[in-house]
C-alpha positions as CSV (number, residue, x, y, z in Angstrom):
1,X,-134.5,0.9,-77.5
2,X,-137.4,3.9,-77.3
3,X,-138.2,4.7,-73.6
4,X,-142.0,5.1,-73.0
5,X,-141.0,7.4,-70.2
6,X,-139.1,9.4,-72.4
7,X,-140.4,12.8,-74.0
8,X,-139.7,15.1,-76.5
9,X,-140.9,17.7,-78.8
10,X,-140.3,19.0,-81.7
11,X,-138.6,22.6,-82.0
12,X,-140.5,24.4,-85.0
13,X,-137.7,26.2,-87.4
14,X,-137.6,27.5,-90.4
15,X,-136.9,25.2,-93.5
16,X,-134.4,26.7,-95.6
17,X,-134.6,25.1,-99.1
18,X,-136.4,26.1,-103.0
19,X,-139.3,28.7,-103.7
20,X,-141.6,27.1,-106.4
21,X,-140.1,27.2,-109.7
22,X,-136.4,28.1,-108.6
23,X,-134.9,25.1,-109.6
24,X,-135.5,24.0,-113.2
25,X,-133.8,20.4,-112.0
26,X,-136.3,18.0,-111.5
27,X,-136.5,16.8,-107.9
28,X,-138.2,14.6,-105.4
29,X,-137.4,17.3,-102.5
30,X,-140.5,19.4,-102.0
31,X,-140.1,22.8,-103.2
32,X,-140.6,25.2,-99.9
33,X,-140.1,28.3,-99.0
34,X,-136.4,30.4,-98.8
35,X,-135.7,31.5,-95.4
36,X,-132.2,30.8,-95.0
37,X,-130.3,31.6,-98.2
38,X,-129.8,34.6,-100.7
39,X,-131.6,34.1,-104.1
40,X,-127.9,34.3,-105.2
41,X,-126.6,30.7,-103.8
42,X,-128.5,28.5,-105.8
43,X,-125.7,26.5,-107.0
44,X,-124.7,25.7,-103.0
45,X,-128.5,24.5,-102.7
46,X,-128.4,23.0,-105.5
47,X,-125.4,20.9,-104.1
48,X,-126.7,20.1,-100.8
49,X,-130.2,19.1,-102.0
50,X,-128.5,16.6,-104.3
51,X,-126.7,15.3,-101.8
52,X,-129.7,14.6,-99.5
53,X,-131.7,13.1,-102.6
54,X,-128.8,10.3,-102.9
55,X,-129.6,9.7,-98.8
56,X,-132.9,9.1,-99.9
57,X,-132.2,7.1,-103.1
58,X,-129.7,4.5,-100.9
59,X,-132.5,4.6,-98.1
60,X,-135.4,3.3,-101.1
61,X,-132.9,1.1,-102.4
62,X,-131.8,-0.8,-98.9
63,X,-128.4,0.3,-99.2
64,X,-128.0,2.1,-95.9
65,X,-126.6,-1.0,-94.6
66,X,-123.1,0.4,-96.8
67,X,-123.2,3.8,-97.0
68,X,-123.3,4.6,-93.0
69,X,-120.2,2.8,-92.1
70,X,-118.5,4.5,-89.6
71,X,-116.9,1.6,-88.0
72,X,-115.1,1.2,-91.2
73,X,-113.0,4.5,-90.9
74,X,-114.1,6.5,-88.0
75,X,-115.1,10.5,-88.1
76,X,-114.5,12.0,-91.3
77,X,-111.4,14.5,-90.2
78,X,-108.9,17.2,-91.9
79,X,-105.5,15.2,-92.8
80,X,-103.7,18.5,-92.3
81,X,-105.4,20.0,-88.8
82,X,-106.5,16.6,-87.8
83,X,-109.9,18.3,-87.2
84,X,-113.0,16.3,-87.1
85,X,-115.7,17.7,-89.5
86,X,-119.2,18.3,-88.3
87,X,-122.9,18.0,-88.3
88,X,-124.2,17.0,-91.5
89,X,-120.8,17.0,-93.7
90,X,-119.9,13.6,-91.6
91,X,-122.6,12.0,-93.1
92,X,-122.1,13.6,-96.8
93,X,-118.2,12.6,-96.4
94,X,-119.1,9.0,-95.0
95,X,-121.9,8.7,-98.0
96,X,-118.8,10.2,-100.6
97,X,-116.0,7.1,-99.1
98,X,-117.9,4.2,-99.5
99,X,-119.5,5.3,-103.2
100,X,-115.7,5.9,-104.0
101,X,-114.5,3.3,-102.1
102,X,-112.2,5.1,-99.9
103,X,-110.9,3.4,-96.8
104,X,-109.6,6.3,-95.4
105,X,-111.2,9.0,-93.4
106,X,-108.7,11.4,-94.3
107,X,-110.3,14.8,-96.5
108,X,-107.8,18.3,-97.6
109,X,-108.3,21.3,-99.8
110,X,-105.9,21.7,-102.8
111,X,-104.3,24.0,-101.2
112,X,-103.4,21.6,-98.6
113,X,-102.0,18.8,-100.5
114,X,-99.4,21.1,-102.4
115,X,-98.4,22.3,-99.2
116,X,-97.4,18.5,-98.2
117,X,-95.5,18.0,-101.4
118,X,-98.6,16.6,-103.0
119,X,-100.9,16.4,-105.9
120,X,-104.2,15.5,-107.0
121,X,-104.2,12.1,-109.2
122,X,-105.5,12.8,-112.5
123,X,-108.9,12.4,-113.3
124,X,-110.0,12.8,-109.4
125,X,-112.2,15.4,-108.8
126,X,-113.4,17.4,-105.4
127,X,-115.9,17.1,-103.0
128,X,-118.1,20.1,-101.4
129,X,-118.5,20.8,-97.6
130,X,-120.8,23.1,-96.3
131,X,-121.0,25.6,-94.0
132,X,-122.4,28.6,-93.0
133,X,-120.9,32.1,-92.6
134,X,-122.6,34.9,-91.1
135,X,-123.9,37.8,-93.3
136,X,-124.6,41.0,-92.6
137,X,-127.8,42.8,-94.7
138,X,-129.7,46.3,-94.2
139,X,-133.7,46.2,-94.3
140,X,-136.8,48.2,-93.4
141,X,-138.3,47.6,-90.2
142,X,-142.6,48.1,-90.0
143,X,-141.6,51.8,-89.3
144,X,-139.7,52.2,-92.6
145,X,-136.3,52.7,-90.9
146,X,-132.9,50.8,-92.1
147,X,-132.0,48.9,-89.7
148,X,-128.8,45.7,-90.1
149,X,-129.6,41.9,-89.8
150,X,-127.1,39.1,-90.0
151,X,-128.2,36.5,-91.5
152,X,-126.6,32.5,-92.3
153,X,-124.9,32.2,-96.1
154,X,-124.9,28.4,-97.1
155,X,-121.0,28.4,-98.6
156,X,-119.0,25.7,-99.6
157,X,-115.5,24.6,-100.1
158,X,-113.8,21.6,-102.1
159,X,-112.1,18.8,-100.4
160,X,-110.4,15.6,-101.8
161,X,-109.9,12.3,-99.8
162,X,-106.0,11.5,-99.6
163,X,-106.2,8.2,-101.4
164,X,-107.1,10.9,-104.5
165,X,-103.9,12.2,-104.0
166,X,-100.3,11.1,-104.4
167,X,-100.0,11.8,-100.1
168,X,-99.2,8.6,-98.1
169,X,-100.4,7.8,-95.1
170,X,-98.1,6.6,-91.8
171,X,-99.6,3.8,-91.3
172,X,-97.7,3.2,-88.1
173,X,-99.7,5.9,-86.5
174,X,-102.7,4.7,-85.1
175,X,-105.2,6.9,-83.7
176,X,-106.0,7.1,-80.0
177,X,-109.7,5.9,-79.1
178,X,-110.8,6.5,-75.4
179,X,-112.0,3.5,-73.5
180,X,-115.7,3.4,-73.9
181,X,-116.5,3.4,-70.0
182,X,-113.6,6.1,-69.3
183,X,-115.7,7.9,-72.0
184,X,-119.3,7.4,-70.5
185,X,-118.5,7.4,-66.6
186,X,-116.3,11.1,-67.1
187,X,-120.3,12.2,-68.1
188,X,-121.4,12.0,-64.8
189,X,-124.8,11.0,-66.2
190,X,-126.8,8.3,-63.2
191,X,-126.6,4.9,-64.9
192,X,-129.3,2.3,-63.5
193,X,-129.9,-1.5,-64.0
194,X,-133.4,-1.8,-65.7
195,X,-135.6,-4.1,-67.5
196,X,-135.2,-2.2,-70.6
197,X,-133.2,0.9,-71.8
198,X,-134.5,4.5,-71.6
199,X,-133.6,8.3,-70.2
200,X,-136.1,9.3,-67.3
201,X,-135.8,13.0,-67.5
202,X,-138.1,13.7,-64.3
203,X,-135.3,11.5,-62.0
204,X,-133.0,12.1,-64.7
205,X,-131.2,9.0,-64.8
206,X,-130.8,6.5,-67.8
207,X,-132.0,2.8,-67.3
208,X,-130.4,0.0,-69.1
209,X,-130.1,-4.0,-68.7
210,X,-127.4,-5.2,-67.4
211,X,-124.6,-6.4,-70.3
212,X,-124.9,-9.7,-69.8
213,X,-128.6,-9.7,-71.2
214,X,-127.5,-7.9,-74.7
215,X,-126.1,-9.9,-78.0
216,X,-122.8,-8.3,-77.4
217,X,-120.8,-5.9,-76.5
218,X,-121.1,-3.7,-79.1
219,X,-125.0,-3.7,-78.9
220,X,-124.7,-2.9,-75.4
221,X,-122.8,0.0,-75.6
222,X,-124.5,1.2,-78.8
223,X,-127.4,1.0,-76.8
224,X,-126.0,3.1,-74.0
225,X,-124.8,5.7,-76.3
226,X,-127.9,6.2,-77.7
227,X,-129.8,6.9,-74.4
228,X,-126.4,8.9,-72.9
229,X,-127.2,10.9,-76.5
230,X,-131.0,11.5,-74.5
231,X,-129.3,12.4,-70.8
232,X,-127.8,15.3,-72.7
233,X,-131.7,16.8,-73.6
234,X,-132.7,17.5,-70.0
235,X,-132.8,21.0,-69.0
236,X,-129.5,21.0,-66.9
237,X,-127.6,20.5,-70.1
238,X,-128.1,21.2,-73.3
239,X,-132.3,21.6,-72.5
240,X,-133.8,20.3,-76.0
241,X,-137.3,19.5,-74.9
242,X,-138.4,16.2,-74.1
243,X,-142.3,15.7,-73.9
244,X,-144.0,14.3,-76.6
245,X,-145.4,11.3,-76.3
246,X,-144.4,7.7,-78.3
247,X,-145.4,7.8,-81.7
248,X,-145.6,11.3,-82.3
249,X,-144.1,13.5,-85.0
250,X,-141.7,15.5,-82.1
251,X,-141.1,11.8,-80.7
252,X,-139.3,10.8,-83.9
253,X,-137.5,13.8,-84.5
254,X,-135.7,13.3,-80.8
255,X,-135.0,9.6,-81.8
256,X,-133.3,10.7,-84.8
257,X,-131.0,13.3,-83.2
258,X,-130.0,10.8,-80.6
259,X,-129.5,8.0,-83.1
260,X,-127.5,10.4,-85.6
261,X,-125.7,11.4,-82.4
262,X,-125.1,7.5,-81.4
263,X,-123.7,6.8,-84.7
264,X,-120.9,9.2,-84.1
265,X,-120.2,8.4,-80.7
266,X,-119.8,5.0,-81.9
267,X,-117.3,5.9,-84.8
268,X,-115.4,8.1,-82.6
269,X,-115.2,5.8,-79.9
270,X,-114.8,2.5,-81.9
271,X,-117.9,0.3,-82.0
272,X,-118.6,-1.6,-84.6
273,X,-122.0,0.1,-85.4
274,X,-122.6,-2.4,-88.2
275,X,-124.9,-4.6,-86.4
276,X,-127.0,-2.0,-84.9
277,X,-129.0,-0.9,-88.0
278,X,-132.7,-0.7,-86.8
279,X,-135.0,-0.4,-89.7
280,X,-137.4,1.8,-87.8
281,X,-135.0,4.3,-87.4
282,X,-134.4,4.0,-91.6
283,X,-137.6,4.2,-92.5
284,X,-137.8,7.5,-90.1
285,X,-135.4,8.8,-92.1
286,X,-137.0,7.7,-95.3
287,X,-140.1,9.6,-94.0
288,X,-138.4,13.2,-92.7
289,X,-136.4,13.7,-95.3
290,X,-139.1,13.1,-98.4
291,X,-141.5,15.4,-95.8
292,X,-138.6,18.1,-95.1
293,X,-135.0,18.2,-96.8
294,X,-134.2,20.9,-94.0
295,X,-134.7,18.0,-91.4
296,X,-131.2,16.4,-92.1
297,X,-129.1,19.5,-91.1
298,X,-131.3,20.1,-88.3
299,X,-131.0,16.5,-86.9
300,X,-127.0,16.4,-88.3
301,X,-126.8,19.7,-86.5
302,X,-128.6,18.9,-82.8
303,X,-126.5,15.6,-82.7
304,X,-123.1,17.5,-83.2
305,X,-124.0,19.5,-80.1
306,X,-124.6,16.2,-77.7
307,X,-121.2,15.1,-79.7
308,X,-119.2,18.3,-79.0
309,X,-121.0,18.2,-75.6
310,X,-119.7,14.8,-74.4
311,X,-116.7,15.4,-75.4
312,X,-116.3,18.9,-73.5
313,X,-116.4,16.3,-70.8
314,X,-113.9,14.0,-71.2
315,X,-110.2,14.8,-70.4
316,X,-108.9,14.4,-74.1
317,X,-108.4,16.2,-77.0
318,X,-112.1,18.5,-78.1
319,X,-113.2,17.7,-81.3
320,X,-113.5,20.9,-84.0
């Protein structure tokens, strides 16, 4: 639930996608400007920027009810490390299983499975993830001197899901999911009874109804996740800023970090996020992504920190 109280604004950065004319593929992402990535790794954009025009394609067609499904399999994570991917290849990987139809959240390299004895069924082929690795370049500065500046490479590796490979799965194990109020009271964020739910970052305390007033469970605590996902903004923490007003442009952006952040919480920690889908928050997706491709890493990539964050605070295991 938005909190009228609650500000935010929106941190300008530079969008990192097409020049006009790079990309002979025809596209409904706006061509912008290159900021980000060498004229070199057009394939890589290539790949992400098909990726985020099947988000939007699902989105138009109603389908986001399926495709985010987190309950269904939890965080995307590394069969081999057991590390959790990150930012925006959780909802790439989530997107990938339920196309596929994968009911594991289990993902490896080739290199990987062979090392377990394993191999790829035939026929199957790979998945990207992204990241970034740090580049260093020379350049003139105003006064004609070389000087170096490192700059983010978009790079990608291949992964395939385990049920693509000939790997089995113990199902005895079952992974460990922290108790959801162990979880939220190890924050130390102020938790009020209210007559709705927000995050009042002068007082900086979070105001929610009491349980008894909400469908269920797992609306109440989706609901509390969300605003917890807020708590983490105010300066004392991880400082994003929080003053514009309802209904403007920096007021939506927050709302989609914390409810991109939510969904995770609620797929790491177990709720059943299905009946939480809020068609507002859709069609603000719909809407930043058509405006600015960029906007999905930068909202995947502001909710991993509150995720990371969070979990710096519990007493379990950090998540990669």
């Amino acid at each position: 639930m938005p909190d009228t109280e609650r500000n935010s604004k929106l941190r300008k950065s530079s969008c990192f996608f097409l020049k006009k004319g790079e990309n002979k593929r025809k596209s409904s992402i706006p061509q912008q400007r290159e900021t980000f990535f060498k004229e070199n790794e057009m394939t890589n954009k290539d790949k992400f920027n098909s990726l985020v025009e099947n988000m939007i394609q699902k989105i138009e067609n109603g389908e986001t009810g399926t495709w985010i499904k987190p309950w269904s399999c939890g965080l995307p994570k590394n069969f081999m490390t057991k590390k959790h991917y990150s930012g925006a290849n959780i909802l790439f990987l989530w997107l990938e299983a339920e196309e596929k139809g994968y009911k594991s959240n289990n993902w490896l390299t080739f290199n990987q499975i062979k090392k377990l004895g394993g191999t790829v069924k035939k026929g199957e082929k790979s998945f990207s993830v992204f990241f970034f690795k740090p580049l260093e370049i020379k350049e003139e500065n105003e006064e004609g001197e070389e000087v170096k500046k490192t700059i983010p490479l978009l790079k990608t590796y291949n992964v395939f899901n385990i049920e693509q490979t000939t790997l089995e799965i113990d199902t005895k194990e079952v992974e460990t999911i922290p108790e959801i109020e162990e979880f939220i009271s190890n924050t130390g964020a102020r938790i009020k009874n209210a007559q709705e739910a927000f995050f009042n970052p002068a007082r900086d305390y979070i105001g929610i109804p009491d349980i008894t007033l909400f469908k269920s469970e797992e609306h109440y605590y989706s609901t509390l996740l969300h605003e917890l996902s807020h708590w983490t903004g105010h300066s004392t923490r991880l400082n994003r800023d929080l003053k514009g007003r309802f209904g403007s442009e920096s007021y939506a952006f927050e709302e989609l970090i914390a409810e991109t952040s939510s969904m995770f919480l609620n797929s790491y920690l177990g709720v059943d996020y299905s009946k939480m889908r809020h068609t507002e928050y859709i069609q603000s997706w719909l809407k930043a992504l058509k405006t600015e491709p960029s906007i999905l890493w930068k909202v995947a990539s502001e909710a991993q920190k509150i995720f990371t964050y969070l979990n710096e605070l519990q007493n379990v295991e950090k998540v990669a």
